[in-house]
C-alpha positions as CSV (number, residue, x, y, z in Angstrom):
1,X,15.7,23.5,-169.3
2,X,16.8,20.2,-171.1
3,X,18.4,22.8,-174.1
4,X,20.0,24.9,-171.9
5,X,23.5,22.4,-172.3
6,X,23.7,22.5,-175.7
7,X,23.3,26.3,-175.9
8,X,26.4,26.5,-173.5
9,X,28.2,24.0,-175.2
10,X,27.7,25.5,-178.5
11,X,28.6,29.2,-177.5
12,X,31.4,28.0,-175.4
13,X,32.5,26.2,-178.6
14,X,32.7,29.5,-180.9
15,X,34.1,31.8,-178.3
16,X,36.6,30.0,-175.8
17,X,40.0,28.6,-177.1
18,X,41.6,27.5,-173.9
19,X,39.0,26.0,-171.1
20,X,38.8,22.7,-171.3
21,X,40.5,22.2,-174.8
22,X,41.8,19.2,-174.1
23,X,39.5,16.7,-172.5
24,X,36.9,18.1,-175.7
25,X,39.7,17.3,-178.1
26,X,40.1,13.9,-176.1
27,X,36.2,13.7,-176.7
28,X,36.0,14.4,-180.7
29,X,39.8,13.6,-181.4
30,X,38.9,11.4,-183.9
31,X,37.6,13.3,-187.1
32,X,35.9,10.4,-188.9
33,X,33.7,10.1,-185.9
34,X,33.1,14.1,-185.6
35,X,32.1,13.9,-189.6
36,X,29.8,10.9,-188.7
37,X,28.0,12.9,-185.9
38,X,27.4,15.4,-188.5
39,X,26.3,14.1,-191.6
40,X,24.7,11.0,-189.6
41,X,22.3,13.7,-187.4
42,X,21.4,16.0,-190.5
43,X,20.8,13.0,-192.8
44,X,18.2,11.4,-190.0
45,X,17.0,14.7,-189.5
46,X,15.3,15.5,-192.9
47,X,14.8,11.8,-194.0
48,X,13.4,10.0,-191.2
49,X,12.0,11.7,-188.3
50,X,9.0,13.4,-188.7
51,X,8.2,17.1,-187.1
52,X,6.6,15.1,-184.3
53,X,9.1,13.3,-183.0
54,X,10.2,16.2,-180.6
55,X,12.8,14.2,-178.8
56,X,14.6,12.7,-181.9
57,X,14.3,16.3,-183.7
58,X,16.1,18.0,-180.4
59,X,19.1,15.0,-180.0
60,X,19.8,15.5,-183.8
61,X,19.9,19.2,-184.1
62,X,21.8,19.3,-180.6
63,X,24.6,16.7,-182.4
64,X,24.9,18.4,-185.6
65,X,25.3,21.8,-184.2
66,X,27.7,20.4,-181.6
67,X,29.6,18.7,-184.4
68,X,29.4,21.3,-186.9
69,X,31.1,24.3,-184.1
70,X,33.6,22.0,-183.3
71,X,34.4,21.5,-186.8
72,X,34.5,24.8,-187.4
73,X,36.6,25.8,-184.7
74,X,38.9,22.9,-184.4
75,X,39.1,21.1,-187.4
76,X,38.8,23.3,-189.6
77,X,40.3,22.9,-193.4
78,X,38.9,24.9,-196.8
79,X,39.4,21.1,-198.5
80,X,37.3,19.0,-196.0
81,X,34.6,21.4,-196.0
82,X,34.0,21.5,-199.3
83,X,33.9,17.3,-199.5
84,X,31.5,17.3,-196.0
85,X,29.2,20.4,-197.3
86,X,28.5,19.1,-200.5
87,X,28.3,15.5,-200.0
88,X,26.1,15.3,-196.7
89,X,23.7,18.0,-199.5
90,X,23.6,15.1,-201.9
91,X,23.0,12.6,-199.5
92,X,19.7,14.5,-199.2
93,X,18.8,14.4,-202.7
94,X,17.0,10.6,-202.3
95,X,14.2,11.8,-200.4
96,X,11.2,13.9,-200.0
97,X,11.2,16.9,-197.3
98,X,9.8,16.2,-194.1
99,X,10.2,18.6,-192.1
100,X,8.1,21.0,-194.0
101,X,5.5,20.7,-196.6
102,X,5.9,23.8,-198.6
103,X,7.5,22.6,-201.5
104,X,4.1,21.3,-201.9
105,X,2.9,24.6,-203.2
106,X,6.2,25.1,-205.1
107,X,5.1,22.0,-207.3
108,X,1.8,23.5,-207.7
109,X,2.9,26.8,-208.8
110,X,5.2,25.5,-211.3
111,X,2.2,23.0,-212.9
112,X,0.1,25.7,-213.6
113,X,3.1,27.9,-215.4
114,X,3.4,24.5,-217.0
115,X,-0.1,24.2,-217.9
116,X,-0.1,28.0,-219.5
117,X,-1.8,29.4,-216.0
118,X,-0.5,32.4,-214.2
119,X,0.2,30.9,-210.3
120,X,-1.0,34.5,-209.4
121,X,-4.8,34.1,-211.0
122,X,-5.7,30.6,-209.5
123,X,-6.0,29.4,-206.2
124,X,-5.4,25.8,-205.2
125,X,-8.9,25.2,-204.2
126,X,-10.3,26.3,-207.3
127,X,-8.1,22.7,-209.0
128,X,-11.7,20.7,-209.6
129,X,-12.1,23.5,-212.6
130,X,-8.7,21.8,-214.0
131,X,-6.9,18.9,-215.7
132,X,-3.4,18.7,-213.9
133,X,-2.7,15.1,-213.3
134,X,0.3,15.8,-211.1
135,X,-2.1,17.3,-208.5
136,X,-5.5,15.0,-208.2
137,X,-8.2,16.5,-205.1
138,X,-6.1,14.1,-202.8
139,X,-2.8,15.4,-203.6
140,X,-4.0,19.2,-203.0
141,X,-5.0,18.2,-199.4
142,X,-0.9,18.2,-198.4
143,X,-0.8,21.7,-199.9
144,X,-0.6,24.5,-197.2
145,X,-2.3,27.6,-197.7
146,X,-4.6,26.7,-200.1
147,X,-7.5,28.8,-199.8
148,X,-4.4,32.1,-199.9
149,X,-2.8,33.2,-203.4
150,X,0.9,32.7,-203.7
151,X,3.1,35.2,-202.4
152,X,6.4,34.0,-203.9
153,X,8.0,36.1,-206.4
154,X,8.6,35.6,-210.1
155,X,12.3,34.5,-210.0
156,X,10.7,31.6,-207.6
157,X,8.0,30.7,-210.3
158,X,10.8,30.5,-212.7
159,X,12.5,27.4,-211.0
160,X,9.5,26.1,-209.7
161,X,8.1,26.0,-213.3
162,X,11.8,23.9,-214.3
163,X,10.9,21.5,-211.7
164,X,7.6,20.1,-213.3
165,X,9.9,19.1,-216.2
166,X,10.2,16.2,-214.3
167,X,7.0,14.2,-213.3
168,X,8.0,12.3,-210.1
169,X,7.8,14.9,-207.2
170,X,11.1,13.4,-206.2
171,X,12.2,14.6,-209.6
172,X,10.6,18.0,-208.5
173,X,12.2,18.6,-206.1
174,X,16.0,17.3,-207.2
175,X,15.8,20.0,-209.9
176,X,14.9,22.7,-206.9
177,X,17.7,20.9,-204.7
178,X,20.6,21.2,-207.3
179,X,19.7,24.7,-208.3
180,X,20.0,25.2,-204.4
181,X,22.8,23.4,-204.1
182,X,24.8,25.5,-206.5
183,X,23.7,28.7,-205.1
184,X,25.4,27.7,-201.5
185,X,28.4,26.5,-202.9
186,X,28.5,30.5,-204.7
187,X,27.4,31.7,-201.6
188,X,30.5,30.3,-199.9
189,X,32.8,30.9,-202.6
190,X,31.5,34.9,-202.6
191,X,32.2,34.6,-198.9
192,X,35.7,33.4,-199.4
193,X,36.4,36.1,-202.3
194,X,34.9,38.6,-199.3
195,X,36.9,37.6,-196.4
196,X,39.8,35.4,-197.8
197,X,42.2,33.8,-195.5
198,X,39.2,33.2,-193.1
199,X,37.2,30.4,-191.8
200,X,34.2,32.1,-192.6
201,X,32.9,30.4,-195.4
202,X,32.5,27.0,-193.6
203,X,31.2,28.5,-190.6
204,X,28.4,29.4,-193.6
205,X,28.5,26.5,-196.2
206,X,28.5,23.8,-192.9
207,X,25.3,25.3,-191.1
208,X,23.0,22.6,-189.9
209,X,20.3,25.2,-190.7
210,X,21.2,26.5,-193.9
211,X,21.9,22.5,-194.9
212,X,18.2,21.4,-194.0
213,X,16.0,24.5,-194.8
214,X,18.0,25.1,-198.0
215,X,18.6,22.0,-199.7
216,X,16.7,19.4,-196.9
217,X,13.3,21.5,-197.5
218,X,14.1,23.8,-200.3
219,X,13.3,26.5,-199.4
220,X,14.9,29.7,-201.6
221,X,16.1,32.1,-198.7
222,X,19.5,30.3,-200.0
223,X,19.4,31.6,-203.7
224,X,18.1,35.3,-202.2
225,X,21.4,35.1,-199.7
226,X,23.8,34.2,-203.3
227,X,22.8,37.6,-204.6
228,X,22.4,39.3,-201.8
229,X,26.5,38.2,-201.0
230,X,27.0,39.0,-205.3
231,X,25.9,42.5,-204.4
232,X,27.8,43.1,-201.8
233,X,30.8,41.7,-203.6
234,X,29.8,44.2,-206.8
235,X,29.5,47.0,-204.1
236,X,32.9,46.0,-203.1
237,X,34.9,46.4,-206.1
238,X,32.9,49.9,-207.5
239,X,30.5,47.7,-210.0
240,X,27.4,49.4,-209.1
241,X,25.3,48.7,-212.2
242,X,26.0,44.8,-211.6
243,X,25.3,45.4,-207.8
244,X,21.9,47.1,-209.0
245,X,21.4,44.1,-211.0
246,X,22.4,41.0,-208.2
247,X,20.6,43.0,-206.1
248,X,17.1,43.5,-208.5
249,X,17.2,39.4,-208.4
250,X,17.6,39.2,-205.0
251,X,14.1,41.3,-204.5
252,X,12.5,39.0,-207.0
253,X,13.3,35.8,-205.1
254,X,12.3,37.5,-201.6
255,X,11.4,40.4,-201.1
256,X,13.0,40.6,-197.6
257,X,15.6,42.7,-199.6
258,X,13.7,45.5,-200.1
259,X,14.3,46.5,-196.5
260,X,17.6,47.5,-197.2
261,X,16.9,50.4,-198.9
262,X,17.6,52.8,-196.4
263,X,20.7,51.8,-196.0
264,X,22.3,51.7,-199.6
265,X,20.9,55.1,-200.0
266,X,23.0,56.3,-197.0
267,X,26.3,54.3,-197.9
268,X,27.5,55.8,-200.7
269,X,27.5,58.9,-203.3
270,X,23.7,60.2,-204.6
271,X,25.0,58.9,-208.2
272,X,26.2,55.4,-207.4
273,X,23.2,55.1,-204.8
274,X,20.6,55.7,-207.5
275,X,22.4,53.9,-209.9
276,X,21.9,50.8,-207.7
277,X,18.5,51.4,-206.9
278,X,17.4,51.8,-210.1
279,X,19.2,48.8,-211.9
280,X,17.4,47.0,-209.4
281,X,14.0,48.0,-209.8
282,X,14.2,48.0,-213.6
283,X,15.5,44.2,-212.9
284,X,12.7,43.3,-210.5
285,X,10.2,44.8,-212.9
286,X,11.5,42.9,-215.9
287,X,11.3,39.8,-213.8
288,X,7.4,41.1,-212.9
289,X,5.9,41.1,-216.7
290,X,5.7,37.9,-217.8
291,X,3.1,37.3,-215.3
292,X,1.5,40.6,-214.5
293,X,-1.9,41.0,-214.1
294,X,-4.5,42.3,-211.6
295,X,-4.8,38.8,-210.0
296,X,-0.7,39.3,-209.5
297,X,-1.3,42.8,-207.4
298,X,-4.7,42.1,-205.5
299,X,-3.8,38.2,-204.0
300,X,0.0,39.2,-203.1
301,X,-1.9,41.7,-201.4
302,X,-4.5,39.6,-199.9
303,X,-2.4,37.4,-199.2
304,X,0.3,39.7,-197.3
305,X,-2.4,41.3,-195.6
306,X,-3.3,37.6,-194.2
307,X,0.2,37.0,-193.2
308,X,0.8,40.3,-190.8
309,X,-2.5,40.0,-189.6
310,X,-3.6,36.2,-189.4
311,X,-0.7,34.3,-188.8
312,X,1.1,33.7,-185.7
313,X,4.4,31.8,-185.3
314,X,7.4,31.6,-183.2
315,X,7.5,35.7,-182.9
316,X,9.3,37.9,-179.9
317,X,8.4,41.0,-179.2
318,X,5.3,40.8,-180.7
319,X,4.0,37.9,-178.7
320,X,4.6,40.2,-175.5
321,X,2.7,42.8,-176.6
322,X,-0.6,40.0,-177.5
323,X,-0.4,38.9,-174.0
324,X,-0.6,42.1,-173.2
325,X,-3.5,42.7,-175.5
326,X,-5.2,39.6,-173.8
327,X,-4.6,40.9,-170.7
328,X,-6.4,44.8,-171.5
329,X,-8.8,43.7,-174.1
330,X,-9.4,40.0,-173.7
331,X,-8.8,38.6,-177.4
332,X,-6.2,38.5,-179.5
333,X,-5.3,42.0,-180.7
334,X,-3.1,41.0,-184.1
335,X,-5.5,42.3,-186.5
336,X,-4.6,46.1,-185.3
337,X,-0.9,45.0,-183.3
338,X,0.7,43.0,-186.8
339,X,0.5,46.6,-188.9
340,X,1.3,48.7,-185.9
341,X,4.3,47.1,-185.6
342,X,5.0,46.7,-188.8
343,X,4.4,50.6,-189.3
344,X,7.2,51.5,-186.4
345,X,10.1,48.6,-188.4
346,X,9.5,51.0,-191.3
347,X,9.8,53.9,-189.2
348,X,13.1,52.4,-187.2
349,X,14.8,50.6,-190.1
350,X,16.1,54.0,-192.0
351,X,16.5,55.3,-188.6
352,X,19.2,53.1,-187.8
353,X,21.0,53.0,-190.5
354,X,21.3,56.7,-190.4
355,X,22.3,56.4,-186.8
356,X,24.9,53.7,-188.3
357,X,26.4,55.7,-190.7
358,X,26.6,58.6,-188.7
359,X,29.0,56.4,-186.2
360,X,30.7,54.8,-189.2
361,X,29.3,51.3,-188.6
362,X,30.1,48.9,-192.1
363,X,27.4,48.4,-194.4
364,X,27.0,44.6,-193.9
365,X,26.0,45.7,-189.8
366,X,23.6,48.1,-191.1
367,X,21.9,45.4,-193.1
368,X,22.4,42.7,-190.4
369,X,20.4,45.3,-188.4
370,X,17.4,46.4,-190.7
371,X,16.8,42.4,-191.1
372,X,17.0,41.8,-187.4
373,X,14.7,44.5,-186.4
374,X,12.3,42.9,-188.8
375,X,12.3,40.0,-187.4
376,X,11.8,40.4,-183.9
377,X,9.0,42.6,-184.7
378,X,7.3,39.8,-187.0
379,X,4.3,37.9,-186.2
380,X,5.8,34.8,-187.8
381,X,9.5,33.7,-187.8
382,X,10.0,30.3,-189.6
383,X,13.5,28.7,-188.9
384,X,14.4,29.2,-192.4
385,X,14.1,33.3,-192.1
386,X,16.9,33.2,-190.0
387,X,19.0,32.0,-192.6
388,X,19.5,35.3,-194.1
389,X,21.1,36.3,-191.1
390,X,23.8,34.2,-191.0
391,X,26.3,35.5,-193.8
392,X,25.4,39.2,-192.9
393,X,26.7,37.9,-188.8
394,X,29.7,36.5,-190.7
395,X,30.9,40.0,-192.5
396,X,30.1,42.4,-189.7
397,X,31.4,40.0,-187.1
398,X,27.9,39.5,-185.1
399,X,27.8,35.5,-183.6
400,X,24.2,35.8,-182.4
401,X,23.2,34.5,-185.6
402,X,24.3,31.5,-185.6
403,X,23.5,30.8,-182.2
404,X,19.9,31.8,-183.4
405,X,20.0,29.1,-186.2
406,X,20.5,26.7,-183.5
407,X,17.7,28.0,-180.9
408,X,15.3,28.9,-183.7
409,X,15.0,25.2,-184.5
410,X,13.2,24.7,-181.3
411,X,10.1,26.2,-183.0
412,X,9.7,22.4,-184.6
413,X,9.0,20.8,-180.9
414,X,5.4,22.3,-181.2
415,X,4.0,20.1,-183.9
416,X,2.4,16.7,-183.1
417,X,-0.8,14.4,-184.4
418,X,-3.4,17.0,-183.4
419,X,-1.4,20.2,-184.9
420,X,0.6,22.8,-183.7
421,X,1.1,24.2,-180.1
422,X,4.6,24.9,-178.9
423,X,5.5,24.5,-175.2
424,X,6.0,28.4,-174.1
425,X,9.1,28.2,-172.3
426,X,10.4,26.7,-175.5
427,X,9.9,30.2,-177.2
428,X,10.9,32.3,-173.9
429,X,13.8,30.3,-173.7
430,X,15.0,30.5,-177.5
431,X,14.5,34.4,-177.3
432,X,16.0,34.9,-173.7
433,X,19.6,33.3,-175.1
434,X,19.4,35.4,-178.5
435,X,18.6,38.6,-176.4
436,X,21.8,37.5,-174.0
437,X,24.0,36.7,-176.7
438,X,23.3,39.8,-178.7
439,X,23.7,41.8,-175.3
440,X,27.1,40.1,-174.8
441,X,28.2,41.2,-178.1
442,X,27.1,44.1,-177.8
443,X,28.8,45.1,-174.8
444,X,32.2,43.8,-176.2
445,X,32.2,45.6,-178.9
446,X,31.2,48.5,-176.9
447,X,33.9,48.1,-174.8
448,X,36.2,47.5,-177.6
449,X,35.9,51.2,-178.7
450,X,36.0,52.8,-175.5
């Protein structure tokens, strides 16, 4: 496997301090250069190679991870990465995505709040009945998903509304990349207030992933992680109303959030439990009435329904079990396997985090758990999912998610002229190293207690 290097050289990176020290600092002695490997690789990445270019994709990913672990682990100073994060960000700002074509849809929703129409009543193949200049018949063929009604949640519609404020798409999508931009840079500094004295926070705010998928694609799992980590900071200091609150915003940017539940029911007192569930929900259903409406419940519906049952992408476990099902029944079996599994995460999630508690695991490992469950037994898992996993990996001490931030861009290698069809070994090889990893950590931390 061509990867296979740069998966040892990046875990030996963030776990050895000895082997070999020297001839790598002999190697990247000179910082200037290791910063130039680094915002160099990122800034080719989203603004001039496109998602077919396999081998240019894999050599820049490769170098800015490389970069980025070293920097991290070597060169690390609170000072530098502040002036690297935020200025290889910027450097971002002078171009469109290309590495994903959703913020397509994210200018579409916003024009039709702009134009007085709820995003949830309208579907993008329905424009011709319309006057929105911004988005003529052959502008709506880049949109993804048109024929599906938009799943994102109203906090989303809110900023993607602010974006058609300005009409050059570039313009768009500056406004999304600043608001982004300012949620990392929270993000990190929540991280910081969370584990001080640490070198944490740039091992988040430097992330090749969370750099290219936040503010390189826009996408908002960013601004759900900044009040996700302001919860967990609220929780941390006894403010449960304000945690209830962080933590009703955080559902109404994603609603991956919800699946934590379980386990902020089991963490603390009945009173400050329901207290933080029920800020929360009053907050999510604040954030729901501006634009509720029948055509809100049925096409998130329809449209979710789709999603566990349609699409395919990148999964695990759930791609062994449709080989399987290709194998007994001789078709593909995710119109009954997508809810099945999704019926046993529900069942597992609360499961574990009672099993958790009971064995006094911290709350950020409970989490970390219920959202990695999830996503191994997903039918689709986008590189920019994974982000959420990163900060939780950080608090509770768990490195396989950042070594998953680096495999999980291997998903991009499948997309050429004629679509999308990812080598398999690609997958099997980006799932056998998380499985490893995770087993590896595992069994120190097991052996750590006994």
């Amino acid at each position: 496997m061509p990867c296979l290097p740069s998966v040892l050289a990046i875990f030996f990176l963030t776990r050895s301090k000895t082997v070999y020290k020297m001839s790598l600092k002999r190697l990247f002695g000179f910082t200037p250069l290791l910063y130039l490997m680094f915002v160099g690789s990122i800034l080719i990445l989203i603004t001039v190679l496109n998602r077919a270019d396999s081998m240019g994709l894999f050599t820049c990913f490769s170098t800015s991870f490389i970069a980025y672990f070293w920097i991290c682990k070597f060169k690390y100073s609170f000072k530098s990465i502040w002036v690297l994060g935020i200025g290889v960000r910027c450097l971002l700002f002078y171009d469109l995505p290309n590495l994903s074509d959703d913020f397509y849809r994210f200018i579409w929703d916003g024009s039709l709040i702009h134009h007085g129409i709820n995003p949830y009543s309208l579907l993008p193949t329905q424009v011709s009945e319309l006057d929105i200049p911004k988005f003529s018949p052959a502008a709506l063929t880049q949109l993804n998903s048109s024929t599906y009604a938009t799943v994102y949640p109203p906090l989303n519609q809110f900023f993607f509304w602010l974006s058609t404020f300005l009409a050059h798409p570039l313009g768009s999508i500056g406004i999304l990349r600043i608001s982004l931009l300012l949620t990392d840079i929270a993000s990190t500094l929540l991280l910081h207030k969370l584990r001080p004295k640490t070198a944490l926070p740039g091992w988040f705010f430097l992330n090749p992933l969370l750099i290219w998928e936040g503010v390189g694609n826009v996408h908002f799992e960013s601004m759900m992680i900044f009040f996700l980590l302001l919860t967990l900071y609220f929780i941390s200091i006894d403010k449960f109303v304000k945690a209830g609150f962080a933590w009703g915003l955080a559902i109404a940017t994603k609603l991956i959030p919800l699946l934590f539940l379980p386990a902020l029911m089991w963490y603390y007192k009945w009173k400050q439990s329901w207290v933080l569930i029920s800020v929360a929900l009053i907050v999510f259903s604040l954030t729901l009435i501006p634009m509720l409406s029948t055509q809100l419940t049925e096409g998130t519906f329809t449209s979710l329904k789709l999603y566990f049952q349609h699409f395919e992408f990148n999964a695990s476990i759930y791609f062994i079990f449709r080989a399987l099902g290709f194998w007994l029944k001789g078709y593909n079996i995710i119109g009954t396997l997508g809810p099945v599994l999704g019926i046993i995460t529900l069942f597992l999630i609360p499961l574990g985090a009672i099993l958790l508690y009971h064995y006094k695991k911290s709350l950020e490992t409970v989490l970390l758990y219920s959202i990695t469950l999830y996503f191994l037994m997903n039918t689709t898992i986008h590189p920019w999912y994974i982000l959420t996993l990163i900060p939780l990996g950080l608090l509770s001490g768990f490195w396989y998610p950042v070594i998953w931030s680096f495999t999980v861009s291997w998903s991009y290698f499948g997309y050429d002229a004629a679509g999308y069809d990812v080598p398999t070994w690609w997958i099997l090889g980006e799932y056998i190293i998380l499985f490893g990893v995770i087993g590896i950590e595992l069994k120190k931390k097991y052996a750590a207690l006994t």
